[in-house]
N, C-alpha and C positions, 0 to 999 in steps of 0.2 A: 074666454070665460072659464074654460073648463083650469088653465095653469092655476088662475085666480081662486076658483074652488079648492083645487089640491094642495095651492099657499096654506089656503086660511085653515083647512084640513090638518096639514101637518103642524101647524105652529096652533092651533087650536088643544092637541095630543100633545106634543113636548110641555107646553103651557099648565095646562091641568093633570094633565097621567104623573108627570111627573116630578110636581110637587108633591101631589098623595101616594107616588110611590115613596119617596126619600123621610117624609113625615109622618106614615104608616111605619117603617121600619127604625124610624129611630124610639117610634114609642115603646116597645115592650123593654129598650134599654131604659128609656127614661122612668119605666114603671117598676123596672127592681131598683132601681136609685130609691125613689120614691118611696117603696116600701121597708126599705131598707133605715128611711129614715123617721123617725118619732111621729113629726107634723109635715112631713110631707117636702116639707121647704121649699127649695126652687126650684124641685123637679117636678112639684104640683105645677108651679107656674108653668114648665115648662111641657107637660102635660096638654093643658087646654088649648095651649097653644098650635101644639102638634095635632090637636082635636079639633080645632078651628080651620088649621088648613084643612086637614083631611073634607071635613061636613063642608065647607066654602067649595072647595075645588071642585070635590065629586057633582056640586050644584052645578057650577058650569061646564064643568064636563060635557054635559049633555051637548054643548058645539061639536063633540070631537065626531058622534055621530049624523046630527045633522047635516054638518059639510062633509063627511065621507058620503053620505044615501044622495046630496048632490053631485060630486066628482063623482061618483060609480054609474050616476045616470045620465051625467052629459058624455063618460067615458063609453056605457050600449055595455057595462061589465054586470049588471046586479042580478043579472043570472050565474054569474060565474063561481065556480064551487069553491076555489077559493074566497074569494069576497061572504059567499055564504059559508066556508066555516068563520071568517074572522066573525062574522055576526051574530054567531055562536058563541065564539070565544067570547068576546064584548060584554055581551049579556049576564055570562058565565062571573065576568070579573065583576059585571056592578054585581050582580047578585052577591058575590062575595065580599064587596065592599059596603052594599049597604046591610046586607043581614047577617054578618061577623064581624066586620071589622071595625064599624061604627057603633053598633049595640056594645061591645066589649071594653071600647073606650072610653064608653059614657059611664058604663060601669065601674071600670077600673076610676073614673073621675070621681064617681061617688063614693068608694073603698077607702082612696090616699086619704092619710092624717087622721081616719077613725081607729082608735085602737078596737081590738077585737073581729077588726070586719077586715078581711085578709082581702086583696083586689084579685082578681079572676088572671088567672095562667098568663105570665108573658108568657112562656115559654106557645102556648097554646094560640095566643094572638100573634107571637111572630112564626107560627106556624099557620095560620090562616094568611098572615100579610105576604108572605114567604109563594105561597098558591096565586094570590090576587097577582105580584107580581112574574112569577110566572105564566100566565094567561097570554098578559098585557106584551111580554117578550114574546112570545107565539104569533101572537096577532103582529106585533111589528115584525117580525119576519116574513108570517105571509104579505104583509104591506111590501117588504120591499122585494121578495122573490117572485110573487104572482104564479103562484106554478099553471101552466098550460097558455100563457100568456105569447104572444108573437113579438114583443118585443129585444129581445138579443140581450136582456139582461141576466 
C-alpha cells in the first residue's frame, strides 16, 4: 500500500507542480508580448490560457498533499523534520501561488488591450513565479534526500 501511496504521490506532483511551474513562467514573457502590442492579439489569447492552467492545476494540486500526509503516515515519518519542513515549504508555495501569482494574472488579464491601463510588473510576477518555483525545488529535494533518514540514499 504504502509503494502505491508514494506512486500516486509522486505522479500526483510531476502532474500538477508542474504544469503551473512551466505556465507560471512562461507568462510574465507572454505579458510583454502582450503589452507590447495595440489589442493584445494572441498573446491575450495565450495569456488565459497560461491562466487556466495555472487556477485548474493549483485546484488539483491539492492530491499532491493529500497522498504525501498518506505515504508519510503508512511510512511512521510525519514527525520527521524534514518532512515537516517540506510542509512548510508547501504551504510557503501555495501561499505564493494563490496570493501573488494568481491575483496578478487575473490582473494583468484585465490590463491586456486596454489602452491606458498599463498590466502590473512582469518583471515583478516573474519575480514572484521565480520564488514559487524555488520552494517547490527545495521541497523536491528534501523529497528525495530525506536528511536523517536510514535509508543509504
Amino acid at each position: 500500500m504504502t509503494k502505491l501511496l508514494l506512486t500516486l504521490h509522486v505522479l500526483a506532483a510531476v502532474l500538477t507542480v508542474g504544469p503551473v511551474a512551466v505556465a507560471a513562467g512562461m507568462f510574465p514573457k507572454s505579458l510583454r508580448e502582450a503589452a507590447g502590442s495595440p489589442d493584445g492579439g494572441d498573446s491575450a489569447a495565450t495569456l488565459r490560457t497560461l491562466h487556466r492552467i495555472c487556477r485548474v492545476y493549483a485546484g488539483v494540486g491539492i492530491a499532491v498533499p493529500v497522498f504525501g500526509f498518506a505515504t508519510a503516515s503508512s511510512l511512521g515519518v510525519l514527525g520527521s523534520a524534514w518532512l515537516i519542513v517540506s510542509i512548510v515549504l508547501t504551504l510557503a508555495a501555495a501561499a505564493v501561488l494563490i496570493v501573488g501569482i494568481l491575483p496578478a494574472q487575473e490582473a494583468a488579464l484585465d490590463g491586456v488591450g486596454q489602452a491606458g491601463s498599463p498590466p502590473p510588473s512582469a518583471s515583478r510576477l516573474a519575480m514572484v513565479t521565480g520564488a514559487f518555483n524555488l520552494l517547490w525545488a527545495a521541497v523536491t529535494v528534501l523529497m528525495i534526500i530525506r536528511p536523517g533518514t536510514t535509508t543509504g540514499a
